[in-house]
C-alpha positions as CSV (number, residue, x, y, z in Angstrom):
1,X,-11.9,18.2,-4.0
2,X,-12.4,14.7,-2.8
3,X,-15.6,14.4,-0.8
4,X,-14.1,13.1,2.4
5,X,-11.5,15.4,2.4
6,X,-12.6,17.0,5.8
7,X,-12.0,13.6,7.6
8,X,-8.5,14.1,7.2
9,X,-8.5,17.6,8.2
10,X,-11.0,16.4,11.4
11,X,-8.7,13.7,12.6
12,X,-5.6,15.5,12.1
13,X,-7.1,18.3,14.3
14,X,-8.0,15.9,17.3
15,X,-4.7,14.4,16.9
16,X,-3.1,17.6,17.2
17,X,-5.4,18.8,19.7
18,X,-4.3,15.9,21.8
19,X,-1.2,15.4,24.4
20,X,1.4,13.3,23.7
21,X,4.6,12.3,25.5
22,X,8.5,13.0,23.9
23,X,8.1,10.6,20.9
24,X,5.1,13.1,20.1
25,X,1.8,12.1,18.1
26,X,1.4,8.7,16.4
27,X,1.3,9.0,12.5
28,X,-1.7,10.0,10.2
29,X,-2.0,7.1,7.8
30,X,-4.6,6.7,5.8
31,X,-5.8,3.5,3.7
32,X,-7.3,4.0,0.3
33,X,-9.0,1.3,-2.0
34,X,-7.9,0.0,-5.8
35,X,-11.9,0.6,-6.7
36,X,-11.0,4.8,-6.6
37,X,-11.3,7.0,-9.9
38,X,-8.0,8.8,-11.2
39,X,-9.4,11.9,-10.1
40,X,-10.2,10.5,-6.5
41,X,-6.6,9.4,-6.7
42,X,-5.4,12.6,-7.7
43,X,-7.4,14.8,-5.2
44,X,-6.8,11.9,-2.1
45,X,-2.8,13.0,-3.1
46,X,-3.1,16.6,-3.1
47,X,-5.2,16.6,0.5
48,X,-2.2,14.1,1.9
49,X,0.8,16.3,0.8
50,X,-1.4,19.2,1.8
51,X,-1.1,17.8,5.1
52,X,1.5,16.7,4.8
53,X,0.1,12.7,6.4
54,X,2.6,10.4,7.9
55,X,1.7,7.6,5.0
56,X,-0.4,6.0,3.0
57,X,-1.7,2.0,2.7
58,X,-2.4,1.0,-0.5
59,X,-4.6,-0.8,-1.0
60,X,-7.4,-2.7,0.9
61,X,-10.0,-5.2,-0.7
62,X,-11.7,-4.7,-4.0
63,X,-15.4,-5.1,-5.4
64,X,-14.1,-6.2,-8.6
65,X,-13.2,-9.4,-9.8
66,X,-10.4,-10.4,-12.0
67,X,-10.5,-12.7,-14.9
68,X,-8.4,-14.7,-13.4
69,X,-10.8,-16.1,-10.6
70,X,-13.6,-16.8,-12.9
71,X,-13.4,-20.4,-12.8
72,X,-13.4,-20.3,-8.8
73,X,-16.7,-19.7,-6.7
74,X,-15.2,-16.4,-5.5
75,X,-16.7,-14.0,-8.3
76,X,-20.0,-14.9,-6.8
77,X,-19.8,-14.0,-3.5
78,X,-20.7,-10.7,-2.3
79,X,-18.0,-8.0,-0.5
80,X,-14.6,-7.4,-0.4
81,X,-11.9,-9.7,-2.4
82,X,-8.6,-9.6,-0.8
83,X,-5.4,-11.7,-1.5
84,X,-3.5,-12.9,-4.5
85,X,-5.8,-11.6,-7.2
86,X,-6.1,-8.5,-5.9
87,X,-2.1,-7.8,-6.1
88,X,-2.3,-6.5,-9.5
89,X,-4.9,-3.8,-8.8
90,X,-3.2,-3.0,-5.4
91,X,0.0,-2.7,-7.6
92,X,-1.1,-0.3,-10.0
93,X,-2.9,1.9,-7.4
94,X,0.4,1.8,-5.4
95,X,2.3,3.0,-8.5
96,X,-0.5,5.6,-9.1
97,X,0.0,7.4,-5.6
98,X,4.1,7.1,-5.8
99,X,3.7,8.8,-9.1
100,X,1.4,11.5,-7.9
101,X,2.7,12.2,-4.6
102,X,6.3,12.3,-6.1
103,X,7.1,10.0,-3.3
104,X,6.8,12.7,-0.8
105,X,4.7,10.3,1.1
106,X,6.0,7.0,2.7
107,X,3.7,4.3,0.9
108,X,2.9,0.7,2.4
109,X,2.1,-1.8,-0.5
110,X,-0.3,-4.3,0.7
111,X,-3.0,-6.7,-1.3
112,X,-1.5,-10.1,-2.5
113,X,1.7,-10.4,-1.3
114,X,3.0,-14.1,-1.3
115,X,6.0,-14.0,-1.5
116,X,9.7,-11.8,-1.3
117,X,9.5,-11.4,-5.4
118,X,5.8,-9.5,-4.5
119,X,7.0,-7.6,-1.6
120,X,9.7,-6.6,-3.7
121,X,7.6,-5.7,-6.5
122,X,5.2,-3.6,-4.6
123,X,8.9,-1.7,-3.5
124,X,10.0,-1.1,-6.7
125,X,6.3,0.3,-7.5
126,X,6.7,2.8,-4.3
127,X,6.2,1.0,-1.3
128,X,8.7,2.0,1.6
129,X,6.5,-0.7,4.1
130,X,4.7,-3.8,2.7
131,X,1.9,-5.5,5.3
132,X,0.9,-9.5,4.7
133,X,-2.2,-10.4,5.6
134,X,-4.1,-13.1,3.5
135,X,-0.5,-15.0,3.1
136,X,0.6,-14.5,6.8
137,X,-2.8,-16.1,7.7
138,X,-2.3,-19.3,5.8
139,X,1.4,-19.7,6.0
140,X,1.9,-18.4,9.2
141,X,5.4,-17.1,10.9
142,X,7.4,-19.3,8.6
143,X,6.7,-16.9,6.0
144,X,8.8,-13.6,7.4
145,X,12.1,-14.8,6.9
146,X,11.5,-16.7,3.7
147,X,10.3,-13.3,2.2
148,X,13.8,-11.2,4.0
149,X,15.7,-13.7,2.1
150,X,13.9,-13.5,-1.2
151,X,14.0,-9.5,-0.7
152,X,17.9,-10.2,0.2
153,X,18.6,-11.7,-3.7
154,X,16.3,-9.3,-5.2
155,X,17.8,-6.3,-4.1
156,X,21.5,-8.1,-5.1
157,X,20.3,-9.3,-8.3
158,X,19.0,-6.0,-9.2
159,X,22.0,-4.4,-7.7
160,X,20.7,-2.5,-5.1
161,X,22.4,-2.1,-1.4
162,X,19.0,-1.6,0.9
163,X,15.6,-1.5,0.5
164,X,15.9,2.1,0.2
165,X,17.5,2.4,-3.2
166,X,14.5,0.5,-4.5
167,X,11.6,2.2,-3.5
168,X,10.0,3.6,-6.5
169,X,12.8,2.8,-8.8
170,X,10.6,1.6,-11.8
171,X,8.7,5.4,-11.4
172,X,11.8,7.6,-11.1
């Protein structure tokens, strides 16, 4: 079994432990890495649906560094790499958990996201939520409804009526 496992079982147990008001307890989400192994991926999946978490964020920053950056100063610095080149990684990771968790869980697609065609890709690979960070950062507010409009003529190009039809729709 995964070997953090019992973190999930810990923090669910103090979450449940806890009093909460009508709306009840805030959800259990929990944020994995593209670095994982396919087993890691497949025992972090059967632990969630075990217990059944409230989501999933896939994925944060990555040790590894893409091809495509190797003419930039990026591959030698040290830590986490986060933006555009890590949205194919992110992707596949994201496509990975929709396919093993048989999109029981609700799945938020982050890592790369630029634009509405990339939020709408990480929905069609399983994402019900997509978070901006390293885009939002640069381009600022001007972004959100730039990316709802791009979503808007994805979803009608592709023939969907919401957001919902598309989740997961290349894995199902």
């Amino acid at each position: 079994m995964f070997q953090s496992s019992n973190i999930f079982y810990q923090v669910q147990g103090f979450r449940d432990e806890m009093q909460w008001g009508e709306e009840g307890p805030p959800p259990l989400l929990v944020k994995i890495d593209p670095d994982l192994s396919k087993q890691d991926l497949e025992d972090i999946a059967r632990v969630a649906l075990a217990l059944r978490v409230d989501g999933m964020s896939i994925s944060n920053t990555t040790i590894k560094r893409p091809k495509t950056i190797s003419n930039n100063p990026v591959p030698e610095e040290t830590g986490g790499l986060s933006g555009k080149p890590l949205f194919d990684f992110s992707s596949n990771m994201l496509k990975e958990m929709y396919i093993l968790t048989k999109g029981k869980i609700p799945l938020i697609g982050c890592g790369g996201i630029c634009n509405g065609e990339d939020a709408y890709k990480k929905i069609r690979a399983g994402a019900t939520l997509v978070q901006l960070y390293t885009a939002f950062a640069y381009r600022g507010h001007a972004l959100i409804p730039k990316i709802k409009a791009d979503l808007a003529q994805c979803l009608e190009r592709d023939g969907f009526k919401s957001i919902y039809e598309a989740v997961g729709a290349d894995y199902r």
